[in-house]
ZAMARGU-4260 file (C-alpha; in steps of 0.2 Angstrom, whole numbers, plus 5000, padded with zeros to 4 digits):
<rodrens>
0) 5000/5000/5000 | 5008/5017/4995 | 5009/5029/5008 | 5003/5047/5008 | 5015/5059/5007
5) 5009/5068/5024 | 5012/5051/5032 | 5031/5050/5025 | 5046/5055/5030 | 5047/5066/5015
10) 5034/5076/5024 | 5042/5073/5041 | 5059/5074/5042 | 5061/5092/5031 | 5050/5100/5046
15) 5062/5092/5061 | 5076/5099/5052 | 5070/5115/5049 | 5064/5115/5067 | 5081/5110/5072
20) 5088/5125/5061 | 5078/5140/5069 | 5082/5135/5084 | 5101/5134/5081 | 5100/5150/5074
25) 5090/5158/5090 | 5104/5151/5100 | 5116/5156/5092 | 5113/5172/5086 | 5107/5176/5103
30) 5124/5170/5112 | 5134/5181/5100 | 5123/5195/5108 | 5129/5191/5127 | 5144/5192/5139
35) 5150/5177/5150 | 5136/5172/5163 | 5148/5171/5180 | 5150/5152/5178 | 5156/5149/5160
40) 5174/5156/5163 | 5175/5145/5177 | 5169/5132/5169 | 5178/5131/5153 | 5194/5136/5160
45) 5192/5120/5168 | 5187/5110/5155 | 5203/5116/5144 | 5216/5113/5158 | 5207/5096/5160
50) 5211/5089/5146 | 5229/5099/5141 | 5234/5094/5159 | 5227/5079/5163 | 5224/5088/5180
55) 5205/5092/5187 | 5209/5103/5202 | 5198/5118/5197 | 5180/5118/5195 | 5178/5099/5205
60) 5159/5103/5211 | 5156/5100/5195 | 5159/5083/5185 | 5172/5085/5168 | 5162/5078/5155
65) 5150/5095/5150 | 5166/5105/5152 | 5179/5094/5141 | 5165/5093/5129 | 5163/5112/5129
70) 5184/5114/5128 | 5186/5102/5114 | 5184/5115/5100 | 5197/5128/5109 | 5211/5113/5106
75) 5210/5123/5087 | 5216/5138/5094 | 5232/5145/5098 | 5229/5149/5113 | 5235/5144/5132
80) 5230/5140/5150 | 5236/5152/5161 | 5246/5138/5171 | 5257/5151/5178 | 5245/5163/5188
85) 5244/5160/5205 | 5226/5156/5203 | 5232/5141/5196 | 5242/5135/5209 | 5227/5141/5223
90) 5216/5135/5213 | 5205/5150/5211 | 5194/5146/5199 | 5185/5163/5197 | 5202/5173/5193
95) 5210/5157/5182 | 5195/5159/5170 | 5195/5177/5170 | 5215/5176/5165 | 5212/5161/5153
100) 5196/5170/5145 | 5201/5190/5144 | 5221/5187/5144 | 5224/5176/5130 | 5228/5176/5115
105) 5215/5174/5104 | 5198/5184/5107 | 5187/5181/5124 | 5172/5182/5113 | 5175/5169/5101
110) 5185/5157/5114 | 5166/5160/5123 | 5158/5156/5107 | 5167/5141/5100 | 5164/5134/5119
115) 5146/5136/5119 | 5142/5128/5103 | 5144/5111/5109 | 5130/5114/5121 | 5120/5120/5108
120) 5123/5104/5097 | 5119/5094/5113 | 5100/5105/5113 | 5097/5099/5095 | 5101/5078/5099
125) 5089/5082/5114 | 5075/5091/5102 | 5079/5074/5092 | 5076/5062/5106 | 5059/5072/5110
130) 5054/5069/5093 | 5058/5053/5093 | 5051/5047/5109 | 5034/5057/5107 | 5032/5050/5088
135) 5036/5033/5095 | 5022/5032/5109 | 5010/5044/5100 | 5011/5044/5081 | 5023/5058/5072
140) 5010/5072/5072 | 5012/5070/5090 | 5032/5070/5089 | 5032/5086/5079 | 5021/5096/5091
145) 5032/5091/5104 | 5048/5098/5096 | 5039/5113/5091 | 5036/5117/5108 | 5054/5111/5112
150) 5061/5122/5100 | 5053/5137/5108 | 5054/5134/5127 | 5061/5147/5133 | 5070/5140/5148
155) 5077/5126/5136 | 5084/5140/5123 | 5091/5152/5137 | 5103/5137/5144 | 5104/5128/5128
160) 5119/5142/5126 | 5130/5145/5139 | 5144/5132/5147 | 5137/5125/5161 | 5130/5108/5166
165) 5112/5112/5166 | 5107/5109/5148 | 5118/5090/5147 | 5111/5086/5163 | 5094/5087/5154
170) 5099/5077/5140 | 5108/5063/5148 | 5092/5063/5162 | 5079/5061/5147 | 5088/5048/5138
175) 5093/5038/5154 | 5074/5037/5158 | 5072/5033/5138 | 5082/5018/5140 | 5076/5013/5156
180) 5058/5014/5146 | 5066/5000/5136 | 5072/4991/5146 | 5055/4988/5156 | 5049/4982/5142
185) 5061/4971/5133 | 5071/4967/5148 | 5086/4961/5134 | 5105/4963/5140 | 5109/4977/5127
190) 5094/4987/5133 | 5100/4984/5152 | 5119/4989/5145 | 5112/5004/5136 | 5103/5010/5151
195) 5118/5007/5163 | 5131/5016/5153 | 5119/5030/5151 | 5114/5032/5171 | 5135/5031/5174
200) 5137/5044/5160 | 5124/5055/5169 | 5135/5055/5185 | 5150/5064/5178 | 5138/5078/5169
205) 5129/5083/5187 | 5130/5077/5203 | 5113/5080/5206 | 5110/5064/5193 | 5113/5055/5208
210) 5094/5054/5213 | 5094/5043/5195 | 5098/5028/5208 | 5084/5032/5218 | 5073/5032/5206
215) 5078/5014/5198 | 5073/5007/5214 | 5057/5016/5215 | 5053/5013/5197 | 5057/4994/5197
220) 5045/4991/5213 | 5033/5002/5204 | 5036/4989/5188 | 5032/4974/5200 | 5016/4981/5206
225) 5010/4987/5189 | 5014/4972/5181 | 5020/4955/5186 | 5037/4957/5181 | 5047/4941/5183
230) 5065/4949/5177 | 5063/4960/5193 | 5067/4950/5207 | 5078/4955/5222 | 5093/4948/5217
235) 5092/4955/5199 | 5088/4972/5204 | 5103/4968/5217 | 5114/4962/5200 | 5108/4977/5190
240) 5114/4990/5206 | 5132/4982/5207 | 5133/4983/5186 | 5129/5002/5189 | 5142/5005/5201
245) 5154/4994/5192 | 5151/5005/5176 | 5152/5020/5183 | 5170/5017/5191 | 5175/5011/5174
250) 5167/5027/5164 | 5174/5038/5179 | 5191/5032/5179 | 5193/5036/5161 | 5184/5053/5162
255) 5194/5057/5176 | 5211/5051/5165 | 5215/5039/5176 | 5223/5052/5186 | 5226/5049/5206
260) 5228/5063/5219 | 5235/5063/5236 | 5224/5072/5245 | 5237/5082/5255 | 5242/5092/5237
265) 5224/5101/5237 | 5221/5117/5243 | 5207/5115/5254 | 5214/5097/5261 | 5230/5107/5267
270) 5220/5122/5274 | 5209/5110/5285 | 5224/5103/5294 | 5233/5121/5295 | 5218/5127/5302
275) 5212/5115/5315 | 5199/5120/5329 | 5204/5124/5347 | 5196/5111/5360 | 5185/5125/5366
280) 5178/5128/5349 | 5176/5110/5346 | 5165/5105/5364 | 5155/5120/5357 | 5153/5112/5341
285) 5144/5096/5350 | 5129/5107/5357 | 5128/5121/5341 | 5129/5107/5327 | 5134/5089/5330
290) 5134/5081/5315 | 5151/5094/5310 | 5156/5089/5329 | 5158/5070/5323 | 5164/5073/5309
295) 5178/5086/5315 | 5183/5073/5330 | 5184/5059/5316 | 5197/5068/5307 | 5207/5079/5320
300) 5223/5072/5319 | 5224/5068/5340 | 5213/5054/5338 | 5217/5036/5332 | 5204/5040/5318
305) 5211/5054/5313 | 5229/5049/5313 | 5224/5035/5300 | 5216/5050/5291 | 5230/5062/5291
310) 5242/5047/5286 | 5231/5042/5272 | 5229/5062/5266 | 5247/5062/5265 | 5254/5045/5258
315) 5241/5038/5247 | 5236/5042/5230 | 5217/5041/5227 | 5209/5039/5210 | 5196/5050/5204
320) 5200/5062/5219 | 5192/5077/5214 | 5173/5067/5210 | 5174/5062/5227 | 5180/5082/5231
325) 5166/5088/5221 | 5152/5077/5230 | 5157/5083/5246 | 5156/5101/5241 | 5140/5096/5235
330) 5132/5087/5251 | 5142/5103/5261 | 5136/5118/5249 | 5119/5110/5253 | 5122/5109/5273
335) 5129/5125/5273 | 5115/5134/5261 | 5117/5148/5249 | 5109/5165/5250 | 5094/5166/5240
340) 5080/5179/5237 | 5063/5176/5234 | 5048/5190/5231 | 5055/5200/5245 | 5065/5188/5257
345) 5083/5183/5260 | 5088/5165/5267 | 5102/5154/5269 | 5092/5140/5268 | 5081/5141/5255
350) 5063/5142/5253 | 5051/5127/5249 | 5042/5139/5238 | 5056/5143/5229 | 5053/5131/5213
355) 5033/5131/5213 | 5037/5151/5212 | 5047/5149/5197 | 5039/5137/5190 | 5023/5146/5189
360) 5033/5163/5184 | 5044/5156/5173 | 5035/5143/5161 | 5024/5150/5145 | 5006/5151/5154
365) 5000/5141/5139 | 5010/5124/5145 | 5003/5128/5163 | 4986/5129/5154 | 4985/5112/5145
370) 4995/5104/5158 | 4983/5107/5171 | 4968/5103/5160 | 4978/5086/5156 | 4978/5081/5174
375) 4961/5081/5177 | 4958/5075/5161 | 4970/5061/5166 | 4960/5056/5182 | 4944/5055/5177
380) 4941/5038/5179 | 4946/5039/5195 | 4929/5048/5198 | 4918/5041/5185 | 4909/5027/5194
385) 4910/5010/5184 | 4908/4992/5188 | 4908/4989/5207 | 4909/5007/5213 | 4894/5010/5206
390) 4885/5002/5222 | 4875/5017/5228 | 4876/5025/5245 | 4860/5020/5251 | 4864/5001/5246
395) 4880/5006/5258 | 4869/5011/5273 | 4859/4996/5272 | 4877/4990/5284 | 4874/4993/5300
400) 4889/4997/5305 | 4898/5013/5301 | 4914/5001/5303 | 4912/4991/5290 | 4903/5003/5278
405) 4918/5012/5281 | 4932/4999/5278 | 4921/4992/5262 | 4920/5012/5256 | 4939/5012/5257
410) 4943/4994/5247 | 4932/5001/5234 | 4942/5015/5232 | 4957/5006/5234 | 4951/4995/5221
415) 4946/5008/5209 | 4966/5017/5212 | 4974/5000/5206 | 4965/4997/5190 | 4967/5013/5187
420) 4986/5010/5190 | 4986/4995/5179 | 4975/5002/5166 | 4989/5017/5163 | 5004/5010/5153
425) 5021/5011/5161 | 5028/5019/5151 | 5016/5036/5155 | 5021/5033/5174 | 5038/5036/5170
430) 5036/5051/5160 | 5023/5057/5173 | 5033/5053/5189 | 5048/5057/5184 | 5049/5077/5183
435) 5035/5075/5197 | 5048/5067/5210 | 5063/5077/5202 | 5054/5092/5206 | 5049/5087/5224
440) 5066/5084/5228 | 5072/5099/5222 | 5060/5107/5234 | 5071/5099/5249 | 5088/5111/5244
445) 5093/5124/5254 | 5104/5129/5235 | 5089/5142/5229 | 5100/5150/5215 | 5090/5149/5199
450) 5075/5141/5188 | 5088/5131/5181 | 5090/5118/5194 | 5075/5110/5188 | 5078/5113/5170
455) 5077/5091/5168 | 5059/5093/5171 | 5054/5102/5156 | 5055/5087/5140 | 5046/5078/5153
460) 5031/5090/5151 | 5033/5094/5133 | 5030/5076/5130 | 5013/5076/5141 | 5007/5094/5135
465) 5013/5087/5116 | 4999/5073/5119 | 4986/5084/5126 | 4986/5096/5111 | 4985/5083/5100
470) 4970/5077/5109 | 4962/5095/5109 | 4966/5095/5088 | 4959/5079/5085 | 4944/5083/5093
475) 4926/5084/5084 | 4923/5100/5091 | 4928/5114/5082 | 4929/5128/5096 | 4944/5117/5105
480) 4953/5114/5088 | 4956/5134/5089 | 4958/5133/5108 | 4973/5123/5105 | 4980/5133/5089
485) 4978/5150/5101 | 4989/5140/5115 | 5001/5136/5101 | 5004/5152/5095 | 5004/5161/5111
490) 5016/5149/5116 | 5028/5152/5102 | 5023/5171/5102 | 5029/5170/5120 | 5048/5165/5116
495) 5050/5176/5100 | 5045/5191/5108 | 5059/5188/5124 | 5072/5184/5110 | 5088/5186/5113
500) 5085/5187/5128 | 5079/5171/5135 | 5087/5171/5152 | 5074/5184/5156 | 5060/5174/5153
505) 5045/5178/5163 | 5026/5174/5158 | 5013/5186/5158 | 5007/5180/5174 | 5019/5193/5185
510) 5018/5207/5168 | 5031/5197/5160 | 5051/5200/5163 | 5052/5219/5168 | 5044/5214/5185
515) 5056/5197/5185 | 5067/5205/5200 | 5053/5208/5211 | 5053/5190/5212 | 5069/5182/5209
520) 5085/5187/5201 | 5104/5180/5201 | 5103/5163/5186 | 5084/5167/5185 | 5088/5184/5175
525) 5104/5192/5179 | 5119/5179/5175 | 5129/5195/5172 | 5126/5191/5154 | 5124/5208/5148
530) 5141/5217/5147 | 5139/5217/5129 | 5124/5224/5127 | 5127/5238/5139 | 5141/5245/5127
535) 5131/5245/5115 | 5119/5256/5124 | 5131/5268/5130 | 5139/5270/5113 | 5122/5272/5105
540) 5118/5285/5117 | 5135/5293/5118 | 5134/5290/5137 | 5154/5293/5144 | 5149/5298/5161
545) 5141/5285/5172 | 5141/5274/5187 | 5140/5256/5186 | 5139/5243/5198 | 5140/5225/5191
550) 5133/5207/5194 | 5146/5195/5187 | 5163/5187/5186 | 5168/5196/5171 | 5181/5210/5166
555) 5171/5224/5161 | 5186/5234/5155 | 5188/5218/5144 | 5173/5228/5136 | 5179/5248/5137
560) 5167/5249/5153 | 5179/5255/5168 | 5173/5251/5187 | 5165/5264/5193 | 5151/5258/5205
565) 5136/5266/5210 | 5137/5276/5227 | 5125/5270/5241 | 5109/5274/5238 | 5097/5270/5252
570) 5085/5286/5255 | 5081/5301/5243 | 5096/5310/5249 | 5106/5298/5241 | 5095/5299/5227
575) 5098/5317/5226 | 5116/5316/5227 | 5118/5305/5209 | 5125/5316/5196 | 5128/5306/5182
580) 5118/5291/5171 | 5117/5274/5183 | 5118/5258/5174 | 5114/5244/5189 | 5111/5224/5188
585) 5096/5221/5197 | 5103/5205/5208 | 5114/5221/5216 | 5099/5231/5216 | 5089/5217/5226
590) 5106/5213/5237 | 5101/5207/5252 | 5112/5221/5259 | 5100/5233/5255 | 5114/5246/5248
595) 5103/5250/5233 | 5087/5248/5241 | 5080/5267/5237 | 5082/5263/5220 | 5069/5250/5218
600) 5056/5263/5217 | 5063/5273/5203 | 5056/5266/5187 | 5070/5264/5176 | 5072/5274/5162
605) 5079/5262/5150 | 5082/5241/5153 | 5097/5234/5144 | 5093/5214/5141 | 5081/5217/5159
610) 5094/5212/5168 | 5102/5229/5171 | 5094/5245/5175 | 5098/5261/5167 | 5092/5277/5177
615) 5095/5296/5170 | 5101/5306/5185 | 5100/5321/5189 | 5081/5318/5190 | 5069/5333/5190
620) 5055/5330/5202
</rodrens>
């Protein structure tokens, strides 16, 4: 039977590549357009001295595999790691990034640019993969919707160009849950290799990939209760456990270059023991926090525990060192918080609303919209009686006892949850729980620092909100066939109107990015990525006298913009006393210091990217 030629790939595949096209060119036309955010010197410093060196001491909080990948292009260049600053040697990895980025020789701008292409490249194989997946379970019309609303995501495009972890880490997270997919349902040794190398993989692009073991056990008992599974017994989850592990200290080794470390070399090993509590401060230790009270009598050198301890930091070379540094900065950075703001508030520790805020704030209300209208649609047979439950109430209260109608009310509804259960493929469970577990345990950190930290979320729900419009367009009634076109292009209205500016994403909901900073700020919309952008201004605008006070890791002179920071301004005197244009980024504007705080109430008179402030003083009032 011939097919049609809007069922072939003739049809198909021309729209995912041009797809796939615009949404190259967005990124990168966009990162031409912006400065380094404060982590991508950091990070791609460290990337190129991995692999030139052999030696991972900078950057370890963060796995090599993103940052290698990010510095591979650089290896064309004639250019050098600045292996002979001290930050090299103190393992500063802010200043070695600002020497290796703005004291080279080649260009900062294009060593930025040739390192952000890869994660570009990595956005497109993940816009392949939703395609792929979506077009597998739903049918291709299904799979192209999907990549559409990929495609212009704005969260997805605004880290789909910069060198950081954040966009990898939604790939490999996708395609490990991909693979696990398969291997429920074939439960063959190639899709159980598949699936292992990819969840090892996933561990040397994020640490936070670690919650991927937690979620094989809680998927394969899932498995067993959907489905009588006889490939998931204890011992070959148990087998399966060990093969991850086993893998992961294969793939580590060699990603880490088979390098060893005695720990004693590293700066923060030798400062620990040069820097050792009194008793005093110890015994007080034991009441204020005593969990850093074990752990600081384990490894004091005066005990038995500690000695072994000290001995082994000073004699023993330990493989892949800096992965086991850079999980205990991460468990530690977690303990210890990190100051976060949210709509008004400074903690240390976080906020549980952190993420439902920006997650309402920061995703396109039209994905909200059908999501929301998918999940009741979802559960409606939970609530439409059938079978059994239709027994009526007064059939109920013909039993006696409020007991019994009681315990025979809740097996009903028992019963009803479990069909429902086993009804649902698998396959929709892990696409649904999945983002929905990732998300609650991103509720639990007390490391509130941008929107971006549950970026693995969204292909989840592009997937689900793919499926739902699908539904809406195939329906016989006309009114929700233009429902679902208006979502659509509101959607992708939403993302061409923020271009290039997609860090400063904010939906309508909050009167869209301008008001952004009343909410949230640092990697949520001021990364300190417009240094470039602000030149432009003030050249447009033949601005030579101003002050300038700067979010961002960056040399602004790098750019012909000299320091000159905004003078305190917390009252209407100070107010009073500027003199000259201010150009401010709003994460120092919303500082927890509050040195900036009078200026909150002046409306700006110009925003450059909406992440910094431009106000024309003198003022007339």
């Amino acid at each position: 039977m011939k097919t049609s030629f809007f069922n072939s790939n003739k049809f198909y595949i021309p729209l995912v590549v041009l797809l796939l096209v615009v949404m190259f060119f967005m990124e990168f036309t966009s990162a031409l357009q912006e400065s380094q955010t404060i982590d991508e010197g950091s990070h791609l410093s460290s990337g190129y001295s991995y692999i030139t060196t052999g030696d991972f001491r900078m950057n370890p909080e963060h796995p090599p595999l993103i940052k290698e990948l990010s510095a591979l292009p650089l290896l064309f260049l004639q250019i050098k790691a600045p292996l002979n600053h001290p930050s090299w040697r103190e393992q500063n990895q802010w200043e070695f990034g600002r020497q290796f980025l703005y004291n080279n020789t080649v260009d900062a701008d294009l060593i930025l640019l040739l390192g952000r292409i890869p994660i570009m490249l990595l956005s497109l194989l993940l816009g392949v993969l939703v395609y792929k997946w979506a077009g597998k379970l739903w049918g291709r019309n299904t799979g192209l919707i999907a990549l559409l609303l990929y495609v212009f995501e704005p969260n997805i495009l605004a880290h789909s160009r910069y060198v950081t972890t954040d966009l990898g880490a939604t790939l490999i997270f996708f395609l490990t849950i991909y693979l696990l997919d398969k291997y429920f349902i074939k439960f063959s040794k190639k899709s159980l290799i598949f699936f292992v190398i990819s969840i090892s993989i996933a561990q040397l692009i994020k640490f936070s990939a670690l919650i991927l073991y937690v979620f094989f056990l809680i998927f394969a008992v899932m498995k067993i209760l959907h489905h009588k599974t006889p490939q998931l017994t204890l011992a070959n989850i148990t087998k399966t456990v060990l093969l991850m592990l086993l893998f992961l200290i294969i793939i580590g080794t060699a990603v880490y270059g088979f390098s060893s470390t005695i720990p004693m070399k590293d700066v923060d090993i030798q400062y620990f023991y040069n820097n050792q509590i009194s008793n005093e401060e110890l015994a007080a230790l034991k009441k204020d926090d005593p969990i850093i009270y074990e752990l600081r009598s384990i490894a004091d050198p005066q005990t038995k525990s500690g000695e072994i301890i000290y001995n082994i930091a000073n004699n023993v070379a330990i493989p892949s060192f800096y992965f086991l540094k850079g999980l205990f900065t991460l468990f530690s950075h977690n303990y210890w918080g990190h100051m976060s703001y949210l709509h008004g508030e400074y903690s240390n520790f976080g906020f549980w609303n952190y993420f439902p805020t920006t997650f309402l704030i920061k995703t396109p209300i039209p994905m909200i919209m059908v999501l929301v209208l998918g999940f009741f649609a979802f559960l409606s047979p939970l609530y439409k009686k059938k079978g059994i439950t239709q027994i009526k109430n007064s059939t109920l209260n013909l039993i006696p006892s409020k007991y019994l109608r009681a315990k025979l009310h809740s097996k009903l509804l028992l019963g009803r949850f479990i069909s429902f259960y086993r009804n649902v493929p698998f396959t929709y469970w892990l696409i649904i729980l999945t983002p929905l577990l990732y998300f609650l345990w991103a509720m639990t950190s007390k490391i509130n620092i941008g929107h971006r930290h549950v970026l693995v979320i969204y292909p989840f729900l592009i997937l689900l909100s793919a499926r739902i419009i699908t539904k809406l367009f195939s329906s016989k009634r006309i009114w929700l066939k233009f429902f679902a076109a208006g979502l659509v292009i509101w959607y992708v209205a939403s993302s061409i109107l923020i271009y290039p500016n997609f860090l400063s994403y904010f939906n309508e909901s909050i009167g869209g990015p301008k008001n952004g900073a009343k909410f949230v700020t640092d990697s949520n919309l001021d990364w300190g990525q417009d240094v470039i952008k602000l030149k432009k201004y003030l050249d447009d605008n033949k601005i030579t006298e101003y002050y300038f006070t700067y979010f961002g890791s960056l040399w602004t002179s790098y750019y012909g913009i000299p320091f000159q920071p905004v003078p305190r301004a917390t009252n209407q005197q100070d107010l009073d006393k500027l003199d000259r244009v201010v150009a401010i980024s709003v994460s120092a504007l919303y500082s927890e210091d509050g040195t900036y705080k009078a200026l909150r109430s002046v409306e700006p008179d110009a925003r450059v990217g909406f992440s910094i402030n431009i106000y024309n003083f003198p003022k007339t009032y």
